[in-house]
C-alpha beads as a LAMMPS data file, in Angstrom:
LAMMPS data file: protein, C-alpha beads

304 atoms
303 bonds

1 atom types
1 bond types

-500.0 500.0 xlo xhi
-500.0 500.0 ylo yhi
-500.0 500.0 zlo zhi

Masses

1 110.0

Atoms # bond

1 1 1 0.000 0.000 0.000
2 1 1 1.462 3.242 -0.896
3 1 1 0.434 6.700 1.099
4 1 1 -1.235 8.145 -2.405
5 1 1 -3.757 5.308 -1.603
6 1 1 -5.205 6.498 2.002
7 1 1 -6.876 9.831 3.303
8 1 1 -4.933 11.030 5.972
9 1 1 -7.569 12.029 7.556
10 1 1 -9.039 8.545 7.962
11 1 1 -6.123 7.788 10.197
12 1 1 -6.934 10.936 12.268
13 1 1 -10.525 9.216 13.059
14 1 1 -8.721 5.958 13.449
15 1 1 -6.584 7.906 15.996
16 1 1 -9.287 9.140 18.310
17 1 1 -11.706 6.203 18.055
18 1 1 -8.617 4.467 19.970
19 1 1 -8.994 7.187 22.680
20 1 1 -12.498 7.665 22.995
21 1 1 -13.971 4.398 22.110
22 1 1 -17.041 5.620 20.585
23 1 1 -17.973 7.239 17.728
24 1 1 -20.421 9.631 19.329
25 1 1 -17.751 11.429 21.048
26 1 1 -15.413 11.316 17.726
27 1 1 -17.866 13.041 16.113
28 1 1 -17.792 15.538 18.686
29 1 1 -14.294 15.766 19.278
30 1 1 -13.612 16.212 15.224
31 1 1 -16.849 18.383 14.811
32 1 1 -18.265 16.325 12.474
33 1 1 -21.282 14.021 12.126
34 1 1 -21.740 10.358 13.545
35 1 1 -22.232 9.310 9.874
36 1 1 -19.176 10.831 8.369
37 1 1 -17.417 8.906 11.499
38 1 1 -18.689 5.760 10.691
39 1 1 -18.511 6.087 6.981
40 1 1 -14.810 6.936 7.599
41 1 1 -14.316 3.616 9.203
42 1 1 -16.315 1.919 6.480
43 1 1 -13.823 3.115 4.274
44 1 1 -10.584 2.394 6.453
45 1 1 -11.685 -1.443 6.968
46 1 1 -12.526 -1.831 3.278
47 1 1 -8.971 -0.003 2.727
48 1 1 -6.929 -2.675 5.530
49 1 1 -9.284 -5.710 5.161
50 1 1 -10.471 -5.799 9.321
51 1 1 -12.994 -4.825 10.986
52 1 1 -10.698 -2.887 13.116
53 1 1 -12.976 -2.405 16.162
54 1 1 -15.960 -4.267 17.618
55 1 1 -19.130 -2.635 18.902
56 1 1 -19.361 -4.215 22.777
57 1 1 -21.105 -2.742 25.773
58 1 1 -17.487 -1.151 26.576
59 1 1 -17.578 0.761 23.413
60 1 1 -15.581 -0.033 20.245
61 1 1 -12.514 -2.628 21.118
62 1 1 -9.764 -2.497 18.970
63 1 1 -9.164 -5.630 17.215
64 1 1 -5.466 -7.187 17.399
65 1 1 -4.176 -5.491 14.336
66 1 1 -5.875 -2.178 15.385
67 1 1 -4.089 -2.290 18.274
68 1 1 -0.614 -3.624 16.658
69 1 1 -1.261 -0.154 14.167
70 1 1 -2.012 2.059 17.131
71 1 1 1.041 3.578 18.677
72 1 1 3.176 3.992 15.191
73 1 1 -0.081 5.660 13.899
74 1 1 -0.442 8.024 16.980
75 1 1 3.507 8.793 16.710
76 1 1 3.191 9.508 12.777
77 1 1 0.583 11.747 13.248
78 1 1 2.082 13.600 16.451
79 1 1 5.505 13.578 14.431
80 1 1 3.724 15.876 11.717
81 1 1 1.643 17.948 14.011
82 1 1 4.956 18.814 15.818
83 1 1 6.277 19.790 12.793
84 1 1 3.901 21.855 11.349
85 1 1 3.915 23.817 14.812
86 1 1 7.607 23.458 15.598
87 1 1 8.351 27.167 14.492
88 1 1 5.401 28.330 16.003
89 1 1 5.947 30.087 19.828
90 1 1 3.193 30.544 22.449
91 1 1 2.408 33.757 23.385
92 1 1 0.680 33.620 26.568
93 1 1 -0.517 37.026 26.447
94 1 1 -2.509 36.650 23.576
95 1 1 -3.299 32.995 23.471
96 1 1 -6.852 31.436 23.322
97 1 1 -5.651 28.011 23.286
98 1 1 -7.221 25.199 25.680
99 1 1 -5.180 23.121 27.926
100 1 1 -6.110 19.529 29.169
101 1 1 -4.750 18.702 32.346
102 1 1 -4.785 15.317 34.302
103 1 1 -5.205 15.741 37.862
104 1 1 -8.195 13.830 40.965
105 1 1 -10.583 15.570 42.674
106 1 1 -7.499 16.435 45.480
107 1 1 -5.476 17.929 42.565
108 1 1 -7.864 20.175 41.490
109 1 1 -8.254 21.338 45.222
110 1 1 -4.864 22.472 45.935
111 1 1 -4.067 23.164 42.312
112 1 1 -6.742 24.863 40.628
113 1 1 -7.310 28.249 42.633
114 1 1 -3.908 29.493 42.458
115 1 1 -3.494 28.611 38.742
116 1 1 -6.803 30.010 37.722
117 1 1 -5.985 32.844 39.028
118 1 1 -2.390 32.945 38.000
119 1 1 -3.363 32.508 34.439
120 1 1 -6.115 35.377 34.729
121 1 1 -3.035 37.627 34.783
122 1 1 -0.537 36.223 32.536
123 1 1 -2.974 34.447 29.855
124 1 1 -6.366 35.557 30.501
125 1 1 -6.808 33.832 27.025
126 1 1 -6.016 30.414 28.314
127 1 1 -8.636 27.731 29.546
128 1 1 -8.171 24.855 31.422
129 1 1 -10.193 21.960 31.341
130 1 1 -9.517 18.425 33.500
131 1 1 -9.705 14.949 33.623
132 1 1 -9.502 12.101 36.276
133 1 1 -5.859 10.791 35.746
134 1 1 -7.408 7.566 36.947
135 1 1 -8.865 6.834 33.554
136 1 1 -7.499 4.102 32.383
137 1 1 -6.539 5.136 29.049
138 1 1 -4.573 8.184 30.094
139 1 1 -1.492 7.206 29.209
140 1 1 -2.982 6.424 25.547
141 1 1 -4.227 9.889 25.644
142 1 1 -1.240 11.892 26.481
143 1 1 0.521 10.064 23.733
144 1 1 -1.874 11.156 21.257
145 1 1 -2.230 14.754 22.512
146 1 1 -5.531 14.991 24.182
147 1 1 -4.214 15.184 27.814
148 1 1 -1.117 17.547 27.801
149 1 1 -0.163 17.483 31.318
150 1 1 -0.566 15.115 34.436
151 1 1 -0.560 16.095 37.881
152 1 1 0.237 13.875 41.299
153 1 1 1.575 10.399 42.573
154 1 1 1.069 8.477 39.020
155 1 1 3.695 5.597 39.468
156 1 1 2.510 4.194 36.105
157 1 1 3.320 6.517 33.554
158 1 1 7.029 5.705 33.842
159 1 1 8.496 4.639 29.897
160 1 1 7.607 7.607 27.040
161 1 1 7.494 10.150 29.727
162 1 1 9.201 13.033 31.071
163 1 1 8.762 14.404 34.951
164 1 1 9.275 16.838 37.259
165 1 1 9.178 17.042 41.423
166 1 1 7.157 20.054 42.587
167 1 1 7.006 19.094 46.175
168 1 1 7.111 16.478 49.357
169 1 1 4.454 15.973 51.699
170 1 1 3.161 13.788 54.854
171 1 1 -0.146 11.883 55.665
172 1 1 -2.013 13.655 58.448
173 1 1 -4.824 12.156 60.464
174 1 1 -7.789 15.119 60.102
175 1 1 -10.626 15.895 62.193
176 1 1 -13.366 18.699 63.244
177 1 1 -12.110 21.305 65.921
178 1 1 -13.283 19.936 69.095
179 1 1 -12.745 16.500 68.396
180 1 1 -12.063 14.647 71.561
181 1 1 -8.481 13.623 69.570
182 1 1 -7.705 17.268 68.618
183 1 1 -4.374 18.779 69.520
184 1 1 -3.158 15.334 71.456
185 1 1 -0.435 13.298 69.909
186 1 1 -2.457 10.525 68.481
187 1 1 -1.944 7.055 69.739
188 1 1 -1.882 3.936 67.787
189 1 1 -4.898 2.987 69.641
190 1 1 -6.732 5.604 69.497
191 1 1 -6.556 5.717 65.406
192 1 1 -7.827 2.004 65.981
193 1 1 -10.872 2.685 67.930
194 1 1 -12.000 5.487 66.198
195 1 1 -14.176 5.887 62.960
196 1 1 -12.619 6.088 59.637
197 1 1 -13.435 7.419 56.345
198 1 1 -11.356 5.985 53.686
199 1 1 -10.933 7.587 49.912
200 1 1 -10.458 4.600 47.705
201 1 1 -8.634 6.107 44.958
202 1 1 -7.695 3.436 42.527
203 1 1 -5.269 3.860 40.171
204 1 1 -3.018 6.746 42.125
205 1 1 -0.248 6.534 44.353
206 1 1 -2.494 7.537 47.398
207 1 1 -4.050 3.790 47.371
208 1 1 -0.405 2.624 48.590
209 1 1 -1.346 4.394 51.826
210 1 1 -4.044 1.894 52.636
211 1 1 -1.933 -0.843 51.567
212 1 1 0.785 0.155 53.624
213 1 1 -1.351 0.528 56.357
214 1 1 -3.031 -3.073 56.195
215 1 1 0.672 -4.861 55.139
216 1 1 1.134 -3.489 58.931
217 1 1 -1.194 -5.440 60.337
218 1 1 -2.899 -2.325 61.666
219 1 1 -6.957 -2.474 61.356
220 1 1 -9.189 0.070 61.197
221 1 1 -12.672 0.571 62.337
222 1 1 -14.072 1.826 58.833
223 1 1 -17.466 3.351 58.979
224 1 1 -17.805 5.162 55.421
225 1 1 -15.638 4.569 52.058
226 1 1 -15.758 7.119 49.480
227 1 1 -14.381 7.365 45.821
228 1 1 -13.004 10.920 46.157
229 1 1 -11.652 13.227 48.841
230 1 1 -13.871 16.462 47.389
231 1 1 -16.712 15.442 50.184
232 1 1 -14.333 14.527 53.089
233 1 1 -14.170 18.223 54.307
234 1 1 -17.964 18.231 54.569
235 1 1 -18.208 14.898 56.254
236 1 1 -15.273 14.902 59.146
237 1 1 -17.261 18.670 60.006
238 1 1 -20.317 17.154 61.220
239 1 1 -19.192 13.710 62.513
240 1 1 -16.402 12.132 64.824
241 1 1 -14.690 10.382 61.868
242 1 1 -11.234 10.856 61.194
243 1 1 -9.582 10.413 57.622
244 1 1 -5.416 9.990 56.176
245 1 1 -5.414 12.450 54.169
246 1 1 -1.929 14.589 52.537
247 1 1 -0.872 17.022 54.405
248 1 1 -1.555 19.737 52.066
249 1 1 -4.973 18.947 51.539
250 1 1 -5.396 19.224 54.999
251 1 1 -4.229 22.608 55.140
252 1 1 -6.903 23.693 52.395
253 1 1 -9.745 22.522 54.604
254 1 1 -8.921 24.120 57.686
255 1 1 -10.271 27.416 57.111
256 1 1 -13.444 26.399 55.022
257 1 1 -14.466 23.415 57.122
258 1 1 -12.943 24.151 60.000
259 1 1 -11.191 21.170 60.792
260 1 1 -7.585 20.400 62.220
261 1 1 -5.355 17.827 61.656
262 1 1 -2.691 15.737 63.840
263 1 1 0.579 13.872 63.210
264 1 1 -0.232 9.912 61.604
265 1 1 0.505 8.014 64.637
266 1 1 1.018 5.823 61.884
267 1 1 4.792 5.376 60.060
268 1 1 4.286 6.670 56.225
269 1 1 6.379 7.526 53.858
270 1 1 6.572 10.711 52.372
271 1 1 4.930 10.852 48.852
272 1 1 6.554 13.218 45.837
273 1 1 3.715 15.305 43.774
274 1 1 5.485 15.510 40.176
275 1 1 4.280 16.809 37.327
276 1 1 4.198 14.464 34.144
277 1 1 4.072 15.034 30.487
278 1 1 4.813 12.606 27.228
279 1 1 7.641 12.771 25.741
280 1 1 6.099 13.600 22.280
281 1 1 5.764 17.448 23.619
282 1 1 8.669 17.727 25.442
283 1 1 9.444 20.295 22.790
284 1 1 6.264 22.032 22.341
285 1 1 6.230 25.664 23.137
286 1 1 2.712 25.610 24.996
287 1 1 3.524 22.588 26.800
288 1 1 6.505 24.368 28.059
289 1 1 5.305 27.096 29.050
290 1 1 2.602 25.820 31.191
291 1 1 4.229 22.904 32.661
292 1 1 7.429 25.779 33.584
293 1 1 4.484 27.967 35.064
294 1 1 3.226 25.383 37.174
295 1 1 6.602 24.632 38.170
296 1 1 7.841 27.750 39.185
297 1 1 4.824 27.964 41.268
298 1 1 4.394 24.775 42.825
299 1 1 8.086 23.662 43.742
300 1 1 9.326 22.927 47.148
301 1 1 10.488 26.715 47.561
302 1 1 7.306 27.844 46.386
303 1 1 4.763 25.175 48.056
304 1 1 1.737 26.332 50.254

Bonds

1 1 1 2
2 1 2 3
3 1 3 4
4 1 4 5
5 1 5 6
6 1 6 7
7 1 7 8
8 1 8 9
9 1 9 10
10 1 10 11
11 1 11 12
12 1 12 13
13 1 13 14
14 1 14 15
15 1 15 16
16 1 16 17
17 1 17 18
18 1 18 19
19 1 19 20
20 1 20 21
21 1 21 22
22 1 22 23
23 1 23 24
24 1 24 25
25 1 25 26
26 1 26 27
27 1 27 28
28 1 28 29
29 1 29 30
30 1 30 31
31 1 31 32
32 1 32 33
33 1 33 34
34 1 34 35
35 1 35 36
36 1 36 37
37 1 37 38
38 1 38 39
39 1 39 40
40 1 40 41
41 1 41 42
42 1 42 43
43 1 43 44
44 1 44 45
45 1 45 46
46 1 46 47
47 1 47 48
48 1 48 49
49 1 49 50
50 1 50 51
51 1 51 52
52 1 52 53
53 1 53 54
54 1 54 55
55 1 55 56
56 1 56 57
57 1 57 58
58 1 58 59
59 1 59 60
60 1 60 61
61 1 61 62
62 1 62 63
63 1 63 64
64 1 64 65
65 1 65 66
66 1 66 67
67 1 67 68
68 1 68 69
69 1 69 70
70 1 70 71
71 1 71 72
72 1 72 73
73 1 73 74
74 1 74 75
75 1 75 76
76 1 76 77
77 1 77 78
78 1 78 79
79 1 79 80
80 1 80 81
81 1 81 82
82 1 82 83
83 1 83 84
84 1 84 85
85 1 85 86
86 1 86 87
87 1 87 88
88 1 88 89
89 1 89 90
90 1 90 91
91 1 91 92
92 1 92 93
93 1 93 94
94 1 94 95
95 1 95 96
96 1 96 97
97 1 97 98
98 1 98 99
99 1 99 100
100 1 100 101
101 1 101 102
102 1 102 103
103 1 103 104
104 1 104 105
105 1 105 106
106 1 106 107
107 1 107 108
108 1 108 109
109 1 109 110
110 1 110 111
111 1 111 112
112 1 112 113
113 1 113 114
114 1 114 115
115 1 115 116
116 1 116 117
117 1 117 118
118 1 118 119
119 1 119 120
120 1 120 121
121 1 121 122
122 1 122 123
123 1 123 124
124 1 124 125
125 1 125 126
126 1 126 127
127 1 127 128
128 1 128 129
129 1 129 130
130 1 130 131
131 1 131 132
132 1 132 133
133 1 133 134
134 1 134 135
135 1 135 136
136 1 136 137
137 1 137 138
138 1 138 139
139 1 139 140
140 1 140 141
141 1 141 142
142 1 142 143
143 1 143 144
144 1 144 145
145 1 145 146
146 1 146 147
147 1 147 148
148 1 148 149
149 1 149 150
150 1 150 151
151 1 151 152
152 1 152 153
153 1 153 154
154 1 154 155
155 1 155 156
156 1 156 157
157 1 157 158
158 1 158 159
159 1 159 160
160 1 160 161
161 1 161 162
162 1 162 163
163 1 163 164
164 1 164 165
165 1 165 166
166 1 166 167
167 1 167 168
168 1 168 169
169 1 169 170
170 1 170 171
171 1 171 172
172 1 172 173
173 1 173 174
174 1 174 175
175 1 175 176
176 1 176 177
177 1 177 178
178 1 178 179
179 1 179 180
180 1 180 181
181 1 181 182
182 1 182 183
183 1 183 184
184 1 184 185
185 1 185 186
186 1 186 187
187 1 187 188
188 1 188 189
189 1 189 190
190 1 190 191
191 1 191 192
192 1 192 193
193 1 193 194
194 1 194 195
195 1 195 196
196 1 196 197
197 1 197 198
198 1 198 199
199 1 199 200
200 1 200 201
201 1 201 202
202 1 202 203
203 1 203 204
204 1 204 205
205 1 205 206
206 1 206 207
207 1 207 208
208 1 208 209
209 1 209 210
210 1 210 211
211 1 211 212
212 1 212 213
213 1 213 214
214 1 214 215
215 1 215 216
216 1 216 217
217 1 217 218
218 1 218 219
219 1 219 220
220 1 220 221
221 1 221 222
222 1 222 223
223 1 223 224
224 1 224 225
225 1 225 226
226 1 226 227
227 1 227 228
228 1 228 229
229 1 229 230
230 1 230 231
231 1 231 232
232 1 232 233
233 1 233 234
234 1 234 235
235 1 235 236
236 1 236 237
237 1 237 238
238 1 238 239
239 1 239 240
240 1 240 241
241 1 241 242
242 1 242 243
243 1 243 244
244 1 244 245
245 1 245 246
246 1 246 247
247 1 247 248
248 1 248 249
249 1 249 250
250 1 250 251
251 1 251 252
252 1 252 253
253 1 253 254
254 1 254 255
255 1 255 256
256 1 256 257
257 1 257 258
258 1 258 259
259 1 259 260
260 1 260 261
261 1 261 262
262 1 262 263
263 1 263 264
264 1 264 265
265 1 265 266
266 1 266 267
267 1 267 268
268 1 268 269
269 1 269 270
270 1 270 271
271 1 271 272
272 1 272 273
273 1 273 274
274 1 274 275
275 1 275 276
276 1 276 277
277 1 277 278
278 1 278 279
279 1 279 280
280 1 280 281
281 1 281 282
282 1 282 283
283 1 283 284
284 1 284 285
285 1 285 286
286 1 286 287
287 1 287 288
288 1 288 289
289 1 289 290
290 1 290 291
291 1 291 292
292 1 292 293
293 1 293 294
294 1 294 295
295 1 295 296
296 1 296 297
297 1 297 298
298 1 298 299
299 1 299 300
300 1 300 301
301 1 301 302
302 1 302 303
303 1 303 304
């Protein structure tokens, strides 16, 4: 097959069907209509001789070759996007462009307010929009584009990427003010006996506190688990629970929830917040910009 024989821009849909999984959203994403998506398909299985990807209840699977064609089609098309743009700088000042981050529900607590507001300033052009770096395709989508930065303990995007530390931080037990624990050192049996509410967040480095805890041999009395920490503040305020939590997001719910927080009478290691992007835009002028923005703002020197 020579290159005179396929529309490039079949490969493009090809691309983001391998992101998104359904055509609905392809559509969408490529402004065009569900149709035109699936008549592009039509054409690109006709054009390789597979079916490529199969509808199932997950969305559209990619079939074995699919999947063998994936990452050189994603680098081939990143390689000339890159160089189309290479010459191309990013003026902050007068930018419109959109920026997707990866971050949880505790990244976007600590991160989010000082950025917005940051970028209101210097690039009052620039949105922001975020996704849950605990999708499981992330790394797929920061190697084709549509994620440009990742924020937090993500021990699994390790080969193809590039990171940086921003800072170093503790687990905390929190609590209300005037908790019958607050402003004692914590015992081991006290965090025992009381009642626990537990953020299972799967797929980040914050689910090796849990394990660490349990490899221990240390149990607790669980009353409530929860899939993200953005309601913790509002529960530990009107009940006797207590919650591990980073220290930093323990600082940003003092104030509004008026809680407090105590040393882990528990030994935990200290957990690095980096900053992650793919190595595909390691030379991209937005990319490094923001991710030098966020940097110079977030480092251990400059840490809340």
């Amino acid at each position: 097959m020579e290159l005179n024989d396929i529309d490039l821009n079949l490969l493009v849909v090809f691309n983001e069907l391998l992101i998104e999984r359904r055509v609905a959203k392809v559509a969408d994403k490529l402004d065009l209509t569900q149709p035109s998506v699936s008549n592009a398909l039509a054409r690109l299985r006709k054009l390789l001789q597979d079916e490529l990807f199969l509808r199932t209840p997950k969305g559209m699977e990619p079939t074995l070759y699919a999947s063998q064609l994936a990452e050189p089609i994603s680098f081939a098309l990143n390689t000339i996007r890159n160089s189309l743009n290479q010459h191309a700088e990013f003026a902050p000042a007068t930018s419109t462009r959109k920026f997707t981050i990866g971050m949880v529900d505790l990244g976007e607590i600590y991160f989010l307010p000082r950025l917005m507001d940051k970028l209101a300033r210097v690039a009052p052009g620039v949105s922001v929009s975020t996704v849950r770096n605990t999708a499981v395709n992330l790394k797929d989508a920061m190697e084709a584009g549509q994620v440009d930065l990742a924020m937090g303990l993500l021990p699994q995007l390790k080969a193809g990427f590039f990171q940086r530390g921003l800072f170093q931080q503790d687990y905390v037990c929190m609590l209300r003010q005037g908790h019958p624990l607050q402003g004692k050192r914590m015992t081991l049996k006290q965090f025992t006996e009381a009642d626990h509410v537990v953020v299972v967040s799967e797929g980040t480095g914050h689910a090796k506190m849990d394990e660490i805890i349990e490899r221990k041999g240390i149990r607790r009395n669980i009353r409530l688990t929860v899939p993200h920490f953005v309601a913790v503040g509002h529960i530990l305020a009107k009940t006797n629970m207590i919650a591990t939590v980073p220290e930093q997001y323990a600082m940003a719910c003092l104030e509004p929830f008026k809680l407090t927080y105590v040393k882990h009478p528990v030994q935990l290691p200290r957990i690095g917040i980096n900053i992650f992007w793919h190595a595909k835009a390691h030379k991209e002028p937005g990319n490094q910009w923001l991710r030098n923005l966020i940097a110079d703002m977030y480092s251990e020197s400059g840490s809340l």
